[in-house]
Backbone bond lengths (Angstrom), bond angles and torsions (degrees), N, CA, C in turn:
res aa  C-N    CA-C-N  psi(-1)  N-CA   C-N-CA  omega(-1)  CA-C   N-CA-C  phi
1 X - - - 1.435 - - 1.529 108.76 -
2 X 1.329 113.68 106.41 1.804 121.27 174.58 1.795 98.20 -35.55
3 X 0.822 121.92 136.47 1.526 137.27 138.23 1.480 103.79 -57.11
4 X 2.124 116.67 133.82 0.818 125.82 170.59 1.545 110.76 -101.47
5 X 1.258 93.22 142.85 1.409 110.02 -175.95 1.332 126.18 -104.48
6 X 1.646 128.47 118.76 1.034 105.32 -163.66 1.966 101.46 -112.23
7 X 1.362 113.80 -168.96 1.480 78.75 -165.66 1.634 82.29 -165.67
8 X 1.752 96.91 119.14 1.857 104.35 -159.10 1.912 97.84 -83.64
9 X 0.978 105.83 164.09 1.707 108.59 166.82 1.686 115.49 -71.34
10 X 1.246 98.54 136.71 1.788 89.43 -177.42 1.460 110.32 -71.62
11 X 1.340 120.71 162.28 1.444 117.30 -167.03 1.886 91.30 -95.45
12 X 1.312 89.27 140.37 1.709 136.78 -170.44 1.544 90.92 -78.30
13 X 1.761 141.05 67.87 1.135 132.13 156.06 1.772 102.92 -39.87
14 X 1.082 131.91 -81.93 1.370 124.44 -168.17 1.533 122.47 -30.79
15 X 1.471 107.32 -37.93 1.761 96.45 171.99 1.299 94.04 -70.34
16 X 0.793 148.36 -28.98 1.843 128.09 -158.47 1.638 109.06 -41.43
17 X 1.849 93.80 -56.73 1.497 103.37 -168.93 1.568 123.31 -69.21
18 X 1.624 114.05 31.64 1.352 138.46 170.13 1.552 102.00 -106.65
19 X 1.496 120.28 -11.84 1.485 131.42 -171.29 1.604 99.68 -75.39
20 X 1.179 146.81 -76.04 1.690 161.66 173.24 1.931 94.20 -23.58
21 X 1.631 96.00 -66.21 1.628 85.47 -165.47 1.647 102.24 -81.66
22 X 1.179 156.19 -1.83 2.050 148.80 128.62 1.484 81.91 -32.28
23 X 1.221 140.41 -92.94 1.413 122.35 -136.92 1.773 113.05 -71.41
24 X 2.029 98.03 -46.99 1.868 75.02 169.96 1.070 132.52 -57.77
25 X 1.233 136.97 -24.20 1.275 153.29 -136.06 1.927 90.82 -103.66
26 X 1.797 98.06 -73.63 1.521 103.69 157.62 2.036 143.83 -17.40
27 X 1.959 87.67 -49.97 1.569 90.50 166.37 1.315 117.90 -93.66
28 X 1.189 116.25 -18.36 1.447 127.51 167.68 1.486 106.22 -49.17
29 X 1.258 136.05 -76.38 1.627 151.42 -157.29 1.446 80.66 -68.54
30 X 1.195 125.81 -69.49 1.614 104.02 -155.36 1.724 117.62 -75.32
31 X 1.436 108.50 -11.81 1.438 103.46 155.47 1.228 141.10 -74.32
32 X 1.704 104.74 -12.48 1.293 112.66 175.30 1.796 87.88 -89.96
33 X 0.501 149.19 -10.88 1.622 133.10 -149.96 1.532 89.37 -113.52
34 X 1.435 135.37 -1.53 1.585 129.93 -154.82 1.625 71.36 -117.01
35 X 1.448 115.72 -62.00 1.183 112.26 -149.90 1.851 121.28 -77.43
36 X 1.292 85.94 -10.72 1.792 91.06 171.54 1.484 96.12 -107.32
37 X 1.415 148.23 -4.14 1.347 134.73 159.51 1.716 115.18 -68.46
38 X 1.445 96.80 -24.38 1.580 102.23 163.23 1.689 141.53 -37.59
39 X 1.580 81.37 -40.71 1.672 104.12 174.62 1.271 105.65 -105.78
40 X 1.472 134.95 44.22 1.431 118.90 -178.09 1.315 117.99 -67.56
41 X 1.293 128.53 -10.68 1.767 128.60 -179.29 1.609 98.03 -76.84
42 X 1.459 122.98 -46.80 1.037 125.29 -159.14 1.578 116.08 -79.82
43 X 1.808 104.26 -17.27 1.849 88.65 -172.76 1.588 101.03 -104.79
44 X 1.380 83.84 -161.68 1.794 85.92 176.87 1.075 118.69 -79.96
45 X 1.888 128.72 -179.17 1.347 120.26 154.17 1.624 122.86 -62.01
46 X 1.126 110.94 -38.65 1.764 127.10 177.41 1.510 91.41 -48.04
47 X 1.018 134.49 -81.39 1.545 148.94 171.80 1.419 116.21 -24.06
48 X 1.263 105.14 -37.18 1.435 119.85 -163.40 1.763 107.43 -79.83
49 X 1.935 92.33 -38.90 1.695 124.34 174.86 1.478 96.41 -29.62
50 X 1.729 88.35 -68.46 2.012 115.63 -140.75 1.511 84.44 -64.97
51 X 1.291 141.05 -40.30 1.718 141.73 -126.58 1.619 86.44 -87.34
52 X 1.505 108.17 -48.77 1.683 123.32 -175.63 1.509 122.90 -54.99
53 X 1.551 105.39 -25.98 1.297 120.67 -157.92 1.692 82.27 -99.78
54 X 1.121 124.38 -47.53 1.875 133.41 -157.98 1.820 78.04 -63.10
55 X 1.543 111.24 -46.62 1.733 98.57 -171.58 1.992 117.46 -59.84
56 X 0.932 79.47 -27.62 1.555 98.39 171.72 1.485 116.08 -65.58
57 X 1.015 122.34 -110.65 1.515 134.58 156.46 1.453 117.66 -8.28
58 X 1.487 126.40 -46.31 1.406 99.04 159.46 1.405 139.10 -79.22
59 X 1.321 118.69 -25.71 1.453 129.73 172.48 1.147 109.72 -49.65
60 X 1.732 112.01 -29.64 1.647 113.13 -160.55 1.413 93.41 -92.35
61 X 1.185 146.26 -9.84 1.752 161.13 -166.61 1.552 100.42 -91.48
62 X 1.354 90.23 -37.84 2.217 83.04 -166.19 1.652 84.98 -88.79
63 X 1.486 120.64 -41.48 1.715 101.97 -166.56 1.681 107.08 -72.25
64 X 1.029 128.44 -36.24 1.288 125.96 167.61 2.043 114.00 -49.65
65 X 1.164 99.66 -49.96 1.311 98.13 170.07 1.331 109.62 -61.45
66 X 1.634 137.71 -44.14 1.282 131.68 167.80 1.685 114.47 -32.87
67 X 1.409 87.76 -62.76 1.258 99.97 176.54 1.522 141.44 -34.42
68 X 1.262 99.89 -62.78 1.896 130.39 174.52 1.968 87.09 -52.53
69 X 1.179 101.66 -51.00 1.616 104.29 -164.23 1.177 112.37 -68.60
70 X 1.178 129.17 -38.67 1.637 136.41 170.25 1.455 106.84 -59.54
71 X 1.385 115.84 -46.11 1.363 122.20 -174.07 1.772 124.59 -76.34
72 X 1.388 109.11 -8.12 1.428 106.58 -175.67 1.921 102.86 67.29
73 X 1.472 119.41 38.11 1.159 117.69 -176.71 1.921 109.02 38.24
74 X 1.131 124.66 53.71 1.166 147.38 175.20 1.848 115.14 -96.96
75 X 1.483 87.60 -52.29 1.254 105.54 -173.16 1.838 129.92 -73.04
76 X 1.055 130.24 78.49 1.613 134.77 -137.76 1.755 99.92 -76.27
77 X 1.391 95.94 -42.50 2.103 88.01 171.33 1.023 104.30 -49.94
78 X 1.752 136.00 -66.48 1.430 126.04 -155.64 1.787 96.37 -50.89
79 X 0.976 117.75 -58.47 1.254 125.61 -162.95 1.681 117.22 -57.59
80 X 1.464 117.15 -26.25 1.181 134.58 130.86 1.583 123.29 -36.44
81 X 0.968 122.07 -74.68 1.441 133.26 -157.76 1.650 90.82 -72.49
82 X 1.506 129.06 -22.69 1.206 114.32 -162.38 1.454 99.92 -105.22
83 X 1.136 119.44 -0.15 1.727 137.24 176.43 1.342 109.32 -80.44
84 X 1.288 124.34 -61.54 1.304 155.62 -177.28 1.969 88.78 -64.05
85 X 1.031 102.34 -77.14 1.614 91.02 -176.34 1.631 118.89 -49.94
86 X 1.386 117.64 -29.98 1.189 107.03 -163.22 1.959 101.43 -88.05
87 X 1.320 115.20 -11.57 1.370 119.56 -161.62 1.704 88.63 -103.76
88 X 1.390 130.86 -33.46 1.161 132.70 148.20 1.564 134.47 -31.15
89 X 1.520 119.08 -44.67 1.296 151.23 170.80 1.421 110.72 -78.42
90 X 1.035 116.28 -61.41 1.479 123.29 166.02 1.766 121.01 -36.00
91 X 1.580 96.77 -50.39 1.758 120.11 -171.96 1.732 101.09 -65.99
92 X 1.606 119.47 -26.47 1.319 118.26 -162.58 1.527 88.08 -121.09
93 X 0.791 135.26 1.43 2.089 131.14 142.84 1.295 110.38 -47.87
94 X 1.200 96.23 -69.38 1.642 125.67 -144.26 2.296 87.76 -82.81
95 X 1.103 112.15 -77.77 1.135 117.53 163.19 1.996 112.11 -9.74
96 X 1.370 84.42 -95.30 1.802 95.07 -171.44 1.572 106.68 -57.48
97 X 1.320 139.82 -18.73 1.274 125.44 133.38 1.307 148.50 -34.59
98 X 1.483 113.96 -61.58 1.472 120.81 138.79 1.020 128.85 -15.09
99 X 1.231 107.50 -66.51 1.853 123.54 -154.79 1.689 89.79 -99.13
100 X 1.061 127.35 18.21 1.844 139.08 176.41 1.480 84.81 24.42
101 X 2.036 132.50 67.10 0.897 122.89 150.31 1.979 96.75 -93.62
102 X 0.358 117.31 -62.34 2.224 126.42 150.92 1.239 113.73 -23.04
103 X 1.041 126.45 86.53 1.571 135.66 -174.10 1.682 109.94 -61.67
104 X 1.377 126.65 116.84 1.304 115.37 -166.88 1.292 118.49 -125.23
105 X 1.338 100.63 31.64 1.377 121.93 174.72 1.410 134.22 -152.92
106 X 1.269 133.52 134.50 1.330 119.14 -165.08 1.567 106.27 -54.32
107 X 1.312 107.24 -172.66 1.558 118.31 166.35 1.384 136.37 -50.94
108 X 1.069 154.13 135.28 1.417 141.87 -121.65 1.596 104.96 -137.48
């Protein structure tokens, strides 16, 4: 009886270096989202939206980076989920800036 062979994917050195920016990117979003949930009496609901979503989106940046890292960039969901989060995060930067729901300036 042949022995079956099974046969793993080689690990993806090049995704790795998507690993550094999941976590900056990662503590970044969820520090903004800790640190403007701080003042929740004081901001708006719009504000309140983006702060909820920043809590979101970064947690999902550092575990995806867990992920990719455990996996030898093997693993294509993490690498997914950390794509999607980071282009997610990005959309509500750039967004709530625009729309000056994101205050981008000190006090006036």
């Amino acid at each position: 009886m042949p022995a079956v062979q099974t046969s793993r994917p080689k690990p993806r050195f090049a995704v790795l270096l998507f690993v550094p920016m999941f976590i900056l990117y990662g503590v970044m979003g969820t520090g903004a989202g800790f640190s403007t949930l701080q003042e929740w009496t004081a901001i708006s609901s719009a504000l309140r939206g983006f702060a909820l979503l920043w809590l979101i989106t970064g947690p999902a940046m550092l575990l995806a980076a867990v992920g990719v890292l455990g996996s030898l960039g093997r693993h294509s969901p993490s690498l997914r989920l950390g794509g999607i989060s980071a282009a997610l995060l990005g959309m509500l930067r750039a967004g709530g800036s625009l729309t000056e729901i994101v205050p981008c300036s000190g006090p006036a």
